[in-house]
Backbone as JSON, one array per atom type, in Angstrom:
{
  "sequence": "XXXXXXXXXXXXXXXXXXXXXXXXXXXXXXXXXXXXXXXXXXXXXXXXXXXXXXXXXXXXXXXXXXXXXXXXXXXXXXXXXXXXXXXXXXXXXXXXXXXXXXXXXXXXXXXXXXXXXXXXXXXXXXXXXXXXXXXXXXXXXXXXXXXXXXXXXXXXXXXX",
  "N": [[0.85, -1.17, 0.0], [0.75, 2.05, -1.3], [1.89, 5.18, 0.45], [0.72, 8.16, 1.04], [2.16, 11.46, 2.68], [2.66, 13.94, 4.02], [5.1, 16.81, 4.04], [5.26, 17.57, 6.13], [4.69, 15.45, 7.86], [6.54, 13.88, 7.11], [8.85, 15.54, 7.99], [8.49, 15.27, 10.75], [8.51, 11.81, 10.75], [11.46, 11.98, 10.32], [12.55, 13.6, 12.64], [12.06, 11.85, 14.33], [9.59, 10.75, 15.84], [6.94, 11.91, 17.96], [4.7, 9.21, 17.71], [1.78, 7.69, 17.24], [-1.11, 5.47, 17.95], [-3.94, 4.93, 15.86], [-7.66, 3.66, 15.48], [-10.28, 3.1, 14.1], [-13.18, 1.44, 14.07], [-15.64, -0.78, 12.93], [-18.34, -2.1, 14.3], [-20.06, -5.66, 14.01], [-22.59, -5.72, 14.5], [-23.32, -3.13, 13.45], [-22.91, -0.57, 14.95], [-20.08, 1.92, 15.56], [-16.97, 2.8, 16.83], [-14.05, 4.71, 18.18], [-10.24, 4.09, 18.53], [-7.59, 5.42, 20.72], [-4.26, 6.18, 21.54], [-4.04, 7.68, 23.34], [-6.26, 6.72, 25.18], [-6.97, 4.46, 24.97], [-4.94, 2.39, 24.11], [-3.09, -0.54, 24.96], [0.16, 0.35, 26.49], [1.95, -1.57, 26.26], [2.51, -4.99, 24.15], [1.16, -4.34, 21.6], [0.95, -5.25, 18.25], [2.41, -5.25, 15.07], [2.34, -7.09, 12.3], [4.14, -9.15, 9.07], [3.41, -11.6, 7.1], [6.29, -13.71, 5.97], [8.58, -13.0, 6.66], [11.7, -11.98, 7.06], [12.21, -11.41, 4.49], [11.08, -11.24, 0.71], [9.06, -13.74, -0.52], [9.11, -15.27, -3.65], [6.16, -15.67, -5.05], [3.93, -15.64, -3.2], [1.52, -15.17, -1.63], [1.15, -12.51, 0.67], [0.21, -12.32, 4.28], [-1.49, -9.41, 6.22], [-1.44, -9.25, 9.97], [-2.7, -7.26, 13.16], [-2.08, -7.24, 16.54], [-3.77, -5.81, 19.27], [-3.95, -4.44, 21.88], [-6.16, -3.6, 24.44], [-7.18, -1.77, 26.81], [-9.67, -2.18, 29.05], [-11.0, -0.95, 31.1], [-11.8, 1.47, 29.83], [-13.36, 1.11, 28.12], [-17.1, 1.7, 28.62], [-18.77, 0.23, 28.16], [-19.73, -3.65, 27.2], [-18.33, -4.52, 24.38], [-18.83, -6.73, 22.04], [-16.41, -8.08, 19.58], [-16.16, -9.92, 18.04], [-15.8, -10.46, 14.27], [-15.86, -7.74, 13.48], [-14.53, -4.83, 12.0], [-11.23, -3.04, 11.36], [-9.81, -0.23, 10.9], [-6.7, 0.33, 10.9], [-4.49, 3.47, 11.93], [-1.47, 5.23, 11.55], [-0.6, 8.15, 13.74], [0.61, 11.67, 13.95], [1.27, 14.7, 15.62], [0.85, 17.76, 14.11], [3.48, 20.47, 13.97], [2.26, 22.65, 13.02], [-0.08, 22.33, 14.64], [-2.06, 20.48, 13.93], [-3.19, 17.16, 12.87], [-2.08, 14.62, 11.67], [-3.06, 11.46, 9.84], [-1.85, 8.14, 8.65], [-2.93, 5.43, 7.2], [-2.74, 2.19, 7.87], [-3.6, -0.34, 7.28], [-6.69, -2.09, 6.98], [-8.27, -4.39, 8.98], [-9.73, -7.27, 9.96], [-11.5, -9.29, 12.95], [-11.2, -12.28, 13.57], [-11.54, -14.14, 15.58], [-13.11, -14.87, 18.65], [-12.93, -12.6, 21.4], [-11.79, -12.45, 24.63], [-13.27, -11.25, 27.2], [-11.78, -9.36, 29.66], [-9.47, -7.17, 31.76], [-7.54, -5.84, 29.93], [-8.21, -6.09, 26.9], [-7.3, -8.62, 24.79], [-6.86, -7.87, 20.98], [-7.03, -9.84, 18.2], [-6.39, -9.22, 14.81], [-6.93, -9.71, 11.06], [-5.93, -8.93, 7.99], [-7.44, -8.96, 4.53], [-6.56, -11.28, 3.68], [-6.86, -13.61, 5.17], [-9.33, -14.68, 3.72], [-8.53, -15.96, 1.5], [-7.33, -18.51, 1.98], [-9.14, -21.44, 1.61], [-10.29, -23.91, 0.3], [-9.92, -23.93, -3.36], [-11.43, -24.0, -6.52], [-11.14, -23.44, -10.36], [-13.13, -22.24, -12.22], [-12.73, -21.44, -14.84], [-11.99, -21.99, -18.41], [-9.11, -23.49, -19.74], [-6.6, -22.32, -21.92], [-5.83, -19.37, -19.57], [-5.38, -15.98, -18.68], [-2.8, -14.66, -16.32], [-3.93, -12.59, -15.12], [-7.06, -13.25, -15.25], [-6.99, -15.46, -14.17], [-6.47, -14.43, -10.93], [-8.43, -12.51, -10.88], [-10.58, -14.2, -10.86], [-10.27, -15.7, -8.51], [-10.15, -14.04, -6.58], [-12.53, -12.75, -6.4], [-14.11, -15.11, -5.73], [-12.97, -15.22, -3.47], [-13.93, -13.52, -2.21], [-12.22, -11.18, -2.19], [-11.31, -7.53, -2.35], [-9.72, -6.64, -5.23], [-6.86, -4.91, -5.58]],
  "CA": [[0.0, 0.0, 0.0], [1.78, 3.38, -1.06], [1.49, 5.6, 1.13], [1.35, 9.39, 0.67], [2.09, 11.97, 3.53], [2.57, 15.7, 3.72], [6.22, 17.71, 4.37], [5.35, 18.16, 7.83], [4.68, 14.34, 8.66], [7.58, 13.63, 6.63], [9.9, 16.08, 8.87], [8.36, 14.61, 11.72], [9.47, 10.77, 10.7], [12.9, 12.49, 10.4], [12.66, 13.79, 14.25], [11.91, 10.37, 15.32], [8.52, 10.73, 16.29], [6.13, 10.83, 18.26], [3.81, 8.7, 16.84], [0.26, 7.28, 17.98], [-2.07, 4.72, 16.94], [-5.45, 5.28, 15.96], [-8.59, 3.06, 15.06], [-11.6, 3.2, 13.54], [-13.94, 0.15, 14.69], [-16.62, -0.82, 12.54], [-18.68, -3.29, 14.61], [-20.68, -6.59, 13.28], [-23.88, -4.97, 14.38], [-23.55, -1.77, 13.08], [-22.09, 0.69, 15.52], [-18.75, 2.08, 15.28], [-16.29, 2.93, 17.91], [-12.61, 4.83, 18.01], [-9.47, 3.88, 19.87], [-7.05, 6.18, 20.25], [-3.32, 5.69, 22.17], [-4.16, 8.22, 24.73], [-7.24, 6.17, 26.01], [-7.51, 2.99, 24.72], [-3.66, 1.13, 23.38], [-1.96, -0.76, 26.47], [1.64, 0.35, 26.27], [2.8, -3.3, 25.9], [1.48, -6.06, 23.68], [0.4, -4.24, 20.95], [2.13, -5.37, 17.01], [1.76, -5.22, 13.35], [3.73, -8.09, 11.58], [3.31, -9.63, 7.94], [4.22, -12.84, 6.79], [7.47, -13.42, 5.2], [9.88, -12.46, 8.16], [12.85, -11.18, 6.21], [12.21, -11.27, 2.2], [9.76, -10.89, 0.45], [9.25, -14.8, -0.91], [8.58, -15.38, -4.56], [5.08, -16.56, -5.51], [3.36, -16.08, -1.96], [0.45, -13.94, -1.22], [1.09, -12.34, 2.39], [-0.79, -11.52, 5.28], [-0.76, -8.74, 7.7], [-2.29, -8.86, 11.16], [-2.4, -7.07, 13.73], [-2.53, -7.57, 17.82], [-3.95, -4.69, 20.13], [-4.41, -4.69, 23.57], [-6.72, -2.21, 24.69], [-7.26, -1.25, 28.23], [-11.34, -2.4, 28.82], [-11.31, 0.02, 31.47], [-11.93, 2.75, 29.21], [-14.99, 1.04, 27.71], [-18.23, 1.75, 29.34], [-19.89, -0.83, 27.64], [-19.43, -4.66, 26.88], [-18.24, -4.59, 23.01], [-18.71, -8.01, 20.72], [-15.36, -7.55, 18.7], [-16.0, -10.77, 16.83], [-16.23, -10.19, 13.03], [-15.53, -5.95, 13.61], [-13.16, -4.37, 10.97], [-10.68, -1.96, 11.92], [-8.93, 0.53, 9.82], [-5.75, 1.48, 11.99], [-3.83, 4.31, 11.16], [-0.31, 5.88, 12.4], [-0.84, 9.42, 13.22], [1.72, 12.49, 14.28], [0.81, 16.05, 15.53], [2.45, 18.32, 13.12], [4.19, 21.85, 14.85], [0.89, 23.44, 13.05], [-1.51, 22.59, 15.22], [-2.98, 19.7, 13.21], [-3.05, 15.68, 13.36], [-2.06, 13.95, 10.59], [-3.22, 9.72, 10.19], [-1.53, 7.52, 7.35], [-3.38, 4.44, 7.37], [-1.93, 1.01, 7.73], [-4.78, -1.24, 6.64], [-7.98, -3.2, 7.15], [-8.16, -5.88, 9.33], [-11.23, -8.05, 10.55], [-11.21, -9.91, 13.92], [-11.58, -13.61, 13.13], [-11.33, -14.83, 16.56], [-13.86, -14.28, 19.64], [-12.07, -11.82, 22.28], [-12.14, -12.28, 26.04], [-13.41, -10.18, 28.1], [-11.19, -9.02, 31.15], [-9.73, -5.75, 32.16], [-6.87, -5.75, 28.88], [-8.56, -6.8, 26.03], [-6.4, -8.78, 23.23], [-7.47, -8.33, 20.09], [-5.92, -10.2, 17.08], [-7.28, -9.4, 13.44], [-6.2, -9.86, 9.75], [-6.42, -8.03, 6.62], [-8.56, -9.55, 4.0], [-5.81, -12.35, 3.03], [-7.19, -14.52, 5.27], [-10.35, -15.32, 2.91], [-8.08, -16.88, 0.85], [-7.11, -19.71, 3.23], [-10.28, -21.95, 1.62], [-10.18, -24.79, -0.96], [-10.71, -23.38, -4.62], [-11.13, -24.64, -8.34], [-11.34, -22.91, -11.16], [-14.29, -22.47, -13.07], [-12.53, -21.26, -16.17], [-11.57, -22.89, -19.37], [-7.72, -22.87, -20.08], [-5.44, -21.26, -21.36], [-6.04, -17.92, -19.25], [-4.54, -15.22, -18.56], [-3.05, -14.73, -15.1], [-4.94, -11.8, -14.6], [-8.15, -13.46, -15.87], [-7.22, -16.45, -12.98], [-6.38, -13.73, -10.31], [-9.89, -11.95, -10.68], [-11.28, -15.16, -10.63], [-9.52, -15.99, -7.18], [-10.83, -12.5, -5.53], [-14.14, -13.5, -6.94], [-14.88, -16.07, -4.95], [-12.82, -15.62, -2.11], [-14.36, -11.78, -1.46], [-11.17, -10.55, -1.99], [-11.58, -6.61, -3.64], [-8.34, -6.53, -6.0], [-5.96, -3.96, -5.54]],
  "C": [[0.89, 1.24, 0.0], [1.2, 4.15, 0.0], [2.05, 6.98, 1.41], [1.32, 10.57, 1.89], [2.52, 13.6, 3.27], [4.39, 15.76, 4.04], [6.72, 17.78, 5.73], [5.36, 16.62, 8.41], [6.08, 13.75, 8.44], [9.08, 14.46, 7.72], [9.59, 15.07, 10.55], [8.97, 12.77, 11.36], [11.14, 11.33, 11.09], [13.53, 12.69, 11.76], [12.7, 12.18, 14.9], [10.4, 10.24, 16.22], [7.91, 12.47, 16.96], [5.32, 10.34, 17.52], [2.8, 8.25, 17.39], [-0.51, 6.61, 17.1], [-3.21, 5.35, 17.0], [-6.48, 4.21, 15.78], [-9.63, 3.63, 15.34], [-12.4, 1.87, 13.79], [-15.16, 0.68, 13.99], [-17.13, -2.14, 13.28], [-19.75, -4.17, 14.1], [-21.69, -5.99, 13.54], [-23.86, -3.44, 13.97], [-22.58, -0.69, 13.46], [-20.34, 0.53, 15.05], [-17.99, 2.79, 16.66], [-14.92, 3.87, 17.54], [-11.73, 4.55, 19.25], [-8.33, 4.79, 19.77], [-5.73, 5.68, 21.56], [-3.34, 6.33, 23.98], [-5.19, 7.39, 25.66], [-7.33, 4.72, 26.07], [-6.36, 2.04, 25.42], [-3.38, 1.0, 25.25], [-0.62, -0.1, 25.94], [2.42, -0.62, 25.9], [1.83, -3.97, 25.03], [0.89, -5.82, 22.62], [1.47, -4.78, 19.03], [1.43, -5.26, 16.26], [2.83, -6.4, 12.54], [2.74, -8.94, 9.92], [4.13, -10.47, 7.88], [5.16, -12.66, 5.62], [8.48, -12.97, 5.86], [10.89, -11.99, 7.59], [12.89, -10.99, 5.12], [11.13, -10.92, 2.31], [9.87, -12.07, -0.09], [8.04, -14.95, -1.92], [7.52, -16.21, -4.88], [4.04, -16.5, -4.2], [2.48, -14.84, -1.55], [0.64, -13.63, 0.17], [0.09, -11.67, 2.82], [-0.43, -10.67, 5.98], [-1.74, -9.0, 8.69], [-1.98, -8.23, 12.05], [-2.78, -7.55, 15.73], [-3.01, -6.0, 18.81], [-4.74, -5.41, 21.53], [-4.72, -3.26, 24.12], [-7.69, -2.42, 25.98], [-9.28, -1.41, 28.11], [-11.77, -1.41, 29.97], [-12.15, 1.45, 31.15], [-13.33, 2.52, 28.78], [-15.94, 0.71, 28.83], [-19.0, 0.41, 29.32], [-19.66, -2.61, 27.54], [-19.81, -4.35, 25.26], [-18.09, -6.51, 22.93], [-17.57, -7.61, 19.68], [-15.16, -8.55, 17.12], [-16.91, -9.96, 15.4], [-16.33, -8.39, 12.76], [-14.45, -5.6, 12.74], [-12.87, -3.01, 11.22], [-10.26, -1.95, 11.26], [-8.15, 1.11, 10.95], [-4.56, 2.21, 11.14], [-2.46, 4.81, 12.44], [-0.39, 7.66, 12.65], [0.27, 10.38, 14.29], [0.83, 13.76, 14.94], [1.83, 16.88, 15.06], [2.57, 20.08, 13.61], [2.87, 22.76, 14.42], [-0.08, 23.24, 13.71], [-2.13, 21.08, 15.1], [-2.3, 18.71, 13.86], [-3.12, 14.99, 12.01], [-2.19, 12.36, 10.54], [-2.61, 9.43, 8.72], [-2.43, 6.0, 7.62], [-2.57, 3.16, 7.14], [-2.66, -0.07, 7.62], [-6.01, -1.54, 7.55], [-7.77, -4.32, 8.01], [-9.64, -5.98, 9.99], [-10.99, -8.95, 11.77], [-12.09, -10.75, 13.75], [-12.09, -14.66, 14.36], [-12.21, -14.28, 17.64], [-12.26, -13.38, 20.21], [-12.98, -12.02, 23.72], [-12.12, -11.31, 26.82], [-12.61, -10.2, 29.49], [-10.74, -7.58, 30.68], [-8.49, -5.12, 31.03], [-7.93, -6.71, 27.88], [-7.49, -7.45, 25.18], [-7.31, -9.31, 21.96], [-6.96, -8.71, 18.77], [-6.78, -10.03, 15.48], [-6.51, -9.63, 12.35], [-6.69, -9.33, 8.68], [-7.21, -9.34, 5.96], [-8.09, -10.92, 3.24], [-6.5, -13.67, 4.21], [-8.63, -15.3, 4.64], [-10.08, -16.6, 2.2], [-7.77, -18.13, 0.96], [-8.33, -20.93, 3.33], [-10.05, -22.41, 0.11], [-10.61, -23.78, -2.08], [-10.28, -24.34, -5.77], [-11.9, -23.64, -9.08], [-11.86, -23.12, -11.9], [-13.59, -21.7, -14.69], [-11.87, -22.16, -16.77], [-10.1, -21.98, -20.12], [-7.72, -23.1, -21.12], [-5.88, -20.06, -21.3], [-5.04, -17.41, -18.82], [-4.13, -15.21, -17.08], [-4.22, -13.49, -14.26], [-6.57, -12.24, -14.69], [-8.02, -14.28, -13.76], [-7.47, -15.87, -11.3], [-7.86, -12.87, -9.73], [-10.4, -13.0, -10.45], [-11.33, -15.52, -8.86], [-9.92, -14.97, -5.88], [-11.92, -12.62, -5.4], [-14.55, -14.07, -5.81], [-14.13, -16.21, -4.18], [-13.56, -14.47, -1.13], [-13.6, -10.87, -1.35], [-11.67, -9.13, -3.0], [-9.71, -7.02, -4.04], [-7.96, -4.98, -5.78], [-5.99, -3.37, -4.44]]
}
């Protein structure tokens, strides 16, 4: 995912921070939620990692997921996290005033979450669809792009 930022976020990388997570929480019933580092993130426990640990390895569709651990303190309420898709983003405050977010993807939480007083919540971008027997309903010889759409098709994957 490119990923395009301003002058000012860009000087800020350069400084070395600070930096802060954000999320956006879309939940399976509807509502939506935000988490933000000041209220929510634990300090510990939280990652972003994609498969492929040092290369990038030829021929292999990767995943990213991430883990957050977010302080249940903060929520009033009892949240359902299963099946909720979060858009988390990295965001700066830039010497103007403002708050700049870059986004760092999509992920969906595949897995119930237990309730206690840290939540952990583990999700995955949309590569885990793929992870489900397929055959191909077209008649060869296709193109790879033909097979590729096909493959998004019917796993729910959008392309690009």
């Amino acid at each position: 995912m490119a990923k395009n930022v301003s002058n000012n976020f860009k000087n800020v990388i350069k400084e070395g921070g600070p930096f802060y997570a954000y999320a956006s929480v879309l939940l399976a019933d509807g509502s939506t939620q935000t988490m933000t580092s000041e209220t929510d993130f634990s300090q510990t426990g939280n990652s972003y990692s994609e498969d492929g640990e040092t290369g990038f390895p030829l021929g292999s569709a990767l995943s990213k997921s991430i883990t957050l651990n977010v302080d249940a303190t903060s929520r009033s309420e009892d949240v359902d996290y299963y099946q909720a898709r979060i858009t988390l983003y990295t965001e700066a405050d830039l010497p103007d005033g403002t708050t700049e977010r870059i986004q760092e993807g999509i992920f969906t939480v595949i897995d119930s979450v237990t309730p206690g007083e840290i939540l952990e919540i583990t999700a995955y971008d949309d590569m885990y669809k793929a992870d489900v027997p397929f055959t191909s309903l077209l008649t060869y010889p296709v193109s790879a792009q033909m097979l590729l759409n096909e493959v998004c098709s019917q796993c729910g994957i959008t392309l690009g």
